[in-house]
LUMMILO-396289 format. One record per residue: residue number from 1; residue in three letters; x, y, z of N, C-alpha, C, O in turn. Coordinates in nm, 3 decimals, decimal comma, padded with zeros to 5 digits. Layout:
# residues N
SITE   resi   resn       n_u       n_v       n_w      ca_u      ca_v      ca_w       c_u       c_v       c_w       o_u       o_v       o_w
SITE    NUM    ala         X         Y         Z         X         Y         Z         X         Y         Z         X         Y         Z
...
END
This chain:
# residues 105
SITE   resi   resn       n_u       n_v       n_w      ca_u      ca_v      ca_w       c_u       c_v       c_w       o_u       o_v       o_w
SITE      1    unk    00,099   -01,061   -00,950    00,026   -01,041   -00,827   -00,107   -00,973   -00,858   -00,111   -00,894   -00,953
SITE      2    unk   -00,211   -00,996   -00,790   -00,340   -00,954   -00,829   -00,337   -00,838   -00,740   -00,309   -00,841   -00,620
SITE      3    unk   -00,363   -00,753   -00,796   -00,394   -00,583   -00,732   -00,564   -00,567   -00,711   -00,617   -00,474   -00,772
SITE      4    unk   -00,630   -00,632   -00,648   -00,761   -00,620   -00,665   -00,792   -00,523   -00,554   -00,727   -00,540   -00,450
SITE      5    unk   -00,898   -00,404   -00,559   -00,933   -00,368   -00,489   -01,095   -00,359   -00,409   -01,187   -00,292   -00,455
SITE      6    unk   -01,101   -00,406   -00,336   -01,224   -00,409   -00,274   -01,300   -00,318   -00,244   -01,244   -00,219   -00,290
SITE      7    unk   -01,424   -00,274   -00,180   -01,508   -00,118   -00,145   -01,456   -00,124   -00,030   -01,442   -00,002   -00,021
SITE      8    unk   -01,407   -00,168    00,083   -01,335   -00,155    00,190   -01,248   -00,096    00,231   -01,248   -00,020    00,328
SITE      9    unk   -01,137   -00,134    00,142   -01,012   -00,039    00,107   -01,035    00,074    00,025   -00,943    00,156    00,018
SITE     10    unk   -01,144    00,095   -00,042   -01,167    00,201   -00,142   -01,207    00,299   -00,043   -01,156    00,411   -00,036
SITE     11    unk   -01,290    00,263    00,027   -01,405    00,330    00,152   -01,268    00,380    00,247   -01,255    00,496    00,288
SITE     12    unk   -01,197    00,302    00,264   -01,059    00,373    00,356   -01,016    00,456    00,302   -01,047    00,558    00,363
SITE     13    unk   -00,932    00,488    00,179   -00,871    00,537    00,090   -00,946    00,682    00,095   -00,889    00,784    00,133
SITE     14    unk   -01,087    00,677    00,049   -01,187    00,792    00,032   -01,199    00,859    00,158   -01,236    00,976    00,151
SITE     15    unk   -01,170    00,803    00,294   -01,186    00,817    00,422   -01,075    00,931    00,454   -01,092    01,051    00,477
SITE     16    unk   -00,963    00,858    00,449   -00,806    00,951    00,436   -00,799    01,030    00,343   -00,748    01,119    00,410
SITE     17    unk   -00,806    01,068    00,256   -00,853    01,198    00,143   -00,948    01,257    00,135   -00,962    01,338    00,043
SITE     18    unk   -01,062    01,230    00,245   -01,160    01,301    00,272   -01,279    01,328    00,143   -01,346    01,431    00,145
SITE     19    unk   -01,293    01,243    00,053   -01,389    01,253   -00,066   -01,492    01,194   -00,023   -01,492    01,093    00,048
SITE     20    unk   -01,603    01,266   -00,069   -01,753    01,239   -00,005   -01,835    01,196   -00,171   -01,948    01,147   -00,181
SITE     21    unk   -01,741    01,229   -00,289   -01,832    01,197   -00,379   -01,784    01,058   -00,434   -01,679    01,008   -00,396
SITE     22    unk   -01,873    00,993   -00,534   -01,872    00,869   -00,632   -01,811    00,863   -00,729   -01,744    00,763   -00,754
SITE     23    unk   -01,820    00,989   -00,826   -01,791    01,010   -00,961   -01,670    00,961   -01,011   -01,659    00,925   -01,128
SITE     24    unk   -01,567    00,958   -00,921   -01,424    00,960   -00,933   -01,346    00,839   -00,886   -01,225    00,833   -00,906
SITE     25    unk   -01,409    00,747   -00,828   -01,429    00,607   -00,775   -01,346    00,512   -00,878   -01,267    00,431   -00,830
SITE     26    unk   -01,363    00,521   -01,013   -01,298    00,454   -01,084   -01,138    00,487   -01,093   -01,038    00,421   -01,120
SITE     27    unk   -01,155    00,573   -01,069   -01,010    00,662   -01,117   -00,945    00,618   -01,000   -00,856    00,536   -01,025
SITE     28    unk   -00,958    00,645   -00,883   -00,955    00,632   -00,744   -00,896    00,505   -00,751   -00,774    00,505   -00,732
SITE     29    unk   -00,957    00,382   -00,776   -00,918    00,184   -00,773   -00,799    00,228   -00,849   -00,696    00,211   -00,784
SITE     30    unk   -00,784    00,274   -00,954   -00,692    00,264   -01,055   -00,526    00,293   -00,936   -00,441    00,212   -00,899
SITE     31    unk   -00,541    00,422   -00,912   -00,469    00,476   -00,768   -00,405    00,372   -00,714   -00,288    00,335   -00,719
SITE     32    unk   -00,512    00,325   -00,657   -00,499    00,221   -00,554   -00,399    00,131   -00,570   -00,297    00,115   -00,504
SITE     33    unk   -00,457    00,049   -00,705   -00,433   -00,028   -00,771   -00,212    00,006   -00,789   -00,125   -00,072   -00,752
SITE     34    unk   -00,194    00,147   -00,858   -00,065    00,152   -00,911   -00,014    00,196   -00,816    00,104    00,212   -00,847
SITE     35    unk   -00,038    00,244   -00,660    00,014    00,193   -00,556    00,040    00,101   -00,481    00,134    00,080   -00,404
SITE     36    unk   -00,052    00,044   -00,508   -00,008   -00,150   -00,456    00,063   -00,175   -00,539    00,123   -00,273   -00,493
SITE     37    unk    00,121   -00,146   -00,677    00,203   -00,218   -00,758    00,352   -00,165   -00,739    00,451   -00,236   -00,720
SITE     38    unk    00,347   -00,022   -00,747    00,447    00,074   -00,700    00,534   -00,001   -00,551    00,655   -00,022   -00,557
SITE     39    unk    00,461   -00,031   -00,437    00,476   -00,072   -00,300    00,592   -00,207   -00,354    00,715   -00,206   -00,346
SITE     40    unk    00,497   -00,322   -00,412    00,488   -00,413   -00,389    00,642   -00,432   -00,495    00,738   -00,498   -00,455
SITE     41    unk    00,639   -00,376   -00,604    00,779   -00,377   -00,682    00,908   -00,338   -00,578    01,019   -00,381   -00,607
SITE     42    unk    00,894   -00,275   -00,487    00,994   -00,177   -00,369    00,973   -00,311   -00,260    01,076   -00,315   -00,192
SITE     43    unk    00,935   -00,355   -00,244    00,915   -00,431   -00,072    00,902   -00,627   -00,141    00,954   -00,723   -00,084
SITE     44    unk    00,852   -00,631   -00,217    00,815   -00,795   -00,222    00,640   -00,802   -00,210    00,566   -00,709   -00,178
SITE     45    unk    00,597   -00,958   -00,251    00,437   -00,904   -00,205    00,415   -00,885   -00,117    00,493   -00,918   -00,028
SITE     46    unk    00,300   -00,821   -00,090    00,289   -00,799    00,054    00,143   -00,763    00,047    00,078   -00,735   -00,054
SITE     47    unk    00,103   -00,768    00,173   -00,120   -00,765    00,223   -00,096   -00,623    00,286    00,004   -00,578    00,342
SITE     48    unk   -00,232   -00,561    00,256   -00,231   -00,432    00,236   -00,329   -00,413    00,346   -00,337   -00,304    00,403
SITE     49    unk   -00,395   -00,501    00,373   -00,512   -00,467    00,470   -00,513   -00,632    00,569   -00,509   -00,745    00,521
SITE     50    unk   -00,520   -00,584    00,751   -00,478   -00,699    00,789   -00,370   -00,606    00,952   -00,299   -00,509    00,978
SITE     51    unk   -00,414   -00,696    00,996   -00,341   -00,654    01,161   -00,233   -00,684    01,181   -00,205   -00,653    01,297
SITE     52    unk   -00,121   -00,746    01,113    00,033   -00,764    01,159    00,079   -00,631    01,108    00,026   -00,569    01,016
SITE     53    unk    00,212   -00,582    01,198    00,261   -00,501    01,156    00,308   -00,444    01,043    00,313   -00,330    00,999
SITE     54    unk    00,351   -00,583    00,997    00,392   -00,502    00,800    00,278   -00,501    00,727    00,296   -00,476    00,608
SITE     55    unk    00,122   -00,527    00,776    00,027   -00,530    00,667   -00,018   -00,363    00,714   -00,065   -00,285    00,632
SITE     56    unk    00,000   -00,338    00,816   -00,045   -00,194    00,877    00,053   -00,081    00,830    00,020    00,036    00,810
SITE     57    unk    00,177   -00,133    00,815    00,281   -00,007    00,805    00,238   -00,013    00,624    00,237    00,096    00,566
SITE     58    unk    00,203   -00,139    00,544    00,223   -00,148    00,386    00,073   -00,041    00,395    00,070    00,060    00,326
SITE     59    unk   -00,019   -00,071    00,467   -00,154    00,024    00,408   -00,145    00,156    00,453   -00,207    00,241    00,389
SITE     60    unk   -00,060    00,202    00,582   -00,021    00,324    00,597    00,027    00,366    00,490   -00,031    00,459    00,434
SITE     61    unk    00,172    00,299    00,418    00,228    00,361    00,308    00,129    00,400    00,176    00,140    00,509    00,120
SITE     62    unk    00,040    00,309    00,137   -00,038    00,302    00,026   -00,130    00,407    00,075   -00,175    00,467   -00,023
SITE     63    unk   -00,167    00,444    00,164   -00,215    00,570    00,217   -00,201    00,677    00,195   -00,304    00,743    00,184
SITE     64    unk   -00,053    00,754    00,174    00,025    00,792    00,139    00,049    00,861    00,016    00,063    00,979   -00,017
SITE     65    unk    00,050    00,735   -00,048    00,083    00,696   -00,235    00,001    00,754   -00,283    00,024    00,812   -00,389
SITE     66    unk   -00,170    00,761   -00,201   -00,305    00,787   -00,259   -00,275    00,931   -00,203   -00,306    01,010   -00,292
SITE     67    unk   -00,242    00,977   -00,129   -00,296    01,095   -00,125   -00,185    01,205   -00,235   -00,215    01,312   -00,287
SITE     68    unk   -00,030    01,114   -00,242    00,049    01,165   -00,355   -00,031    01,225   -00,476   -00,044    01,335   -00,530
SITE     69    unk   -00,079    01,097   -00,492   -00,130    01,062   -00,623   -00,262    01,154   -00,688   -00,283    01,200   -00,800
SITE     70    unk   -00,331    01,156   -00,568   -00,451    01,279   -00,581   -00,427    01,389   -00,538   -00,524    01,456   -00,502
SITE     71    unk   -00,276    01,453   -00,523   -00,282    01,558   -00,514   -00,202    01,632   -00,646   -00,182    01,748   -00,682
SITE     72    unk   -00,165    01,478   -00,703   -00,028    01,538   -00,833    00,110    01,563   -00,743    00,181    01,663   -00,733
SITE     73    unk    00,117    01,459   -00,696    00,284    01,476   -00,646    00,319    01,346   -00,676    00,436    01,328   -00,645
SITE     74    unk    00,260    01,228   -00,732    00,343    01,121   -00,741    00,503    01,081   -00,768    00,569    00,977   -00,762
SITE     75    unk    00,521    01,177   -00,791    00,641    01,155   -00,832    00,773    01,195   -00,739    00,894    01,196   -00,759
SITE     76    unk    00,695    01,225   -00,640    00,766    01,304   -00,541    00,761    01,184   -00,388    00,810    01,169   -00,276
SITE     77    unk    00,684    01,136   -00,465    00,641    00,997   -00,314    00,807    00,901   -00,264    00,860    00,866   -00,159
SITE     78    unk    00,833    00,893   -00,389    00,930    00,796   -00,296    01,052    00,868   -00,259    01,130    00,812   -00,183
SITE     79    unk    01,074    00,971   -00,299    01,163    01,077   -00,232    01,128    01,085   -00,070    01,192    01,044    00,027
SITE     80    unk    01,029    01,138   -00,077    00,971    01,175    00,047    00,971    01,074    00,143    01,008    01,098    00,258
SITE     81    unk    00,918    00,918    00,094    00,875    00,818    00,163    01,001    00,721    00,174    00,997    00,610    00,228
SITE     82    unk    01,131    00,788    00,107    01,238    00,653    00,079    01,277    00,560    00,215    01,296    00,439    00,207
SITE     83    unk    01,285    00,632    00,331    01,296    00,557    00,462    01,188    00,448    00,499    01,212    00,343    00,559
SITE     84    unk    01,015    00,506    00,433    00,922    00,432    00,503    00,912    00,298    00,447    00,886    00,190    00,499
SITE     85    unk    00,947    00,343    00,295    00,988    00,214    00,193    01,126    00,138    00,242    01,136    00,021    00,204
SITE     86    unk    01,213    00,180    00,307    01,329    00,056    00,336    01,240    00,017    00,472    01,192   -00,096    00,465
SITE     87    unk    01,216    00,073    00,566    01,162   -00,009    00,706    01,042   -00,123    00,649    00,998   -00,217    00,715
SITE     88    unk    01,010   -00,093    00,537    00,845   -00,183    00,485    00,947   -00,319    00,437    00,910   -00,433    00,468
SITE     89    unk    01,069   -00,299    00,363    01,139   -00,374    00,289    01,167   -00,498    00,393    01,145   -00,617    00,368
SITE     90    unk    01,231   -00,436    00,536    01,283   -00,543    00,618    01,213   -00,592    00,708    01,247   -00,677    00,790
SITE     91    unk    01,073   -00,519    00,692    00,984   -00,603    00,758    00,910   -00,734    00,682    00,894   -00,853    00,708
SITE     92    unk    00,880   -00,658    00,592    00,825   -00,777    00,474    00,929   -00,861    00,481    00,885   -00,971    00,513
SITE     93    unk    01,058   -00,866    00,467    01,200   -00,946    00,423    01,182   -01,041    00,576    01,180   -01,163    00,561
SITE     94    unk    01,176   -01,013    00,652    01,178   -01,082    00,805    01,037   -01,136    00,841    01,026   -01,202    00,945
SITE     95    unk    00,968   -01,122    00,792    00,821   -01,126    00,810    00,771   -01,284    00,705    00,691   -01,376    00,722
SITE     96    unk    00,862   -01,248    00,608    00,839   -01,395    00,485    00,953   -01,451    00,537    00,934   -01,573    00,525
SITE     97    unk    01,064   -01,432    00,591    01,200   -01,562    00,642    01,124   -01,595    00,757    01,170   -01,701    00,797
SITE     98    unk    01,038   -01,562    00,827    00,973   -01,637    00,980    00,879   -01,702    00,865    00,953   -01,723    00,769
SITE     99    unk    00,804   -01,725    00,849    00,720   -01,759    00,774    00,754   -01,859    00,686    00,665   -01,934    00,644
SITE    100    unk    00,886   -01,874    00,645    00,945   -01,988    00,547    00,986   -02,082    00,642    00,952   -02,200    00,636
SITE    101    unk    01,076   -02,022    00,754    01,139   -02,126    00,832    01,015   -02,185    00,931    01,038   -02,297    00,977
SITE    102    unk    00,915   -02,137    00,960    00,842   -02,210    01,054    00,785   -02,295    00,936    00,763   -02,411    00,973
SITE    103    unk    00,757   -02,275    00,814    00,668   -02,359    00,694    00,751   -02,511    00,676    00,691   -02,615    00,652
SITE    104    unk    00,900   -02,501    00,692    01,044   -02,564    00,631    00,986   -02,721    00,756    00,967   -02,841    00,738
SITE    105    unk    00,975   -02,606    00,905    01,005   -02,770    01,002    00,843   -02,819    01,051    00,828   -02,923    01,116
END
């Protein structure tokens, strides 16, 4: 799966952690990046940015991940988050079976 991150989502990300500087920008995608991978290993693929409900609850979570992550708690995220990660699971899971069966007829 391609983890690409855009200045959009970066610009969000920086928004919710409240960073006003540049310098750290690289480091920051990287974040991003091993939270979308982190997510996406736990739930299936899934769109991170985007108005259906599981693309809103997946960028809430990755929201989250980032602020784990820049604060030095990563490791503490899915403890904390283990519920937000099963509700992401059965939405994504119900979200791709509508999506197969309307594709099927």
């Amino acid at each position: 799966m391609d983890y690409r991150v855009d200045d959009k989502l970066l610009t969000q990300v920086k928004s919710e952690l409240q960073i006003t500087f540049t310098e750290r920008d690289d480091s920051l995608r990287k974040a991003i990046q091993r939270g979308m991978a982190f997510i996406s290993s736990r739930v299936g693929p899934v769109k991170f940015v985007g108005d259906t409900e599981t693309e809103i609850v997946a960028n809430d979570l990755l929201m989250n991940y980032c602020r784990y992550y820049w604060d030095g708690y990563r490791q503490m995220f899915p403890i904390d988050y283990q519920s937000d990660i099963l509700h992401l699971q059965i939405l994504n899971g119900s979200s791709r079976r509508s999506f197969n069966e309307a594709k099927a007829d």
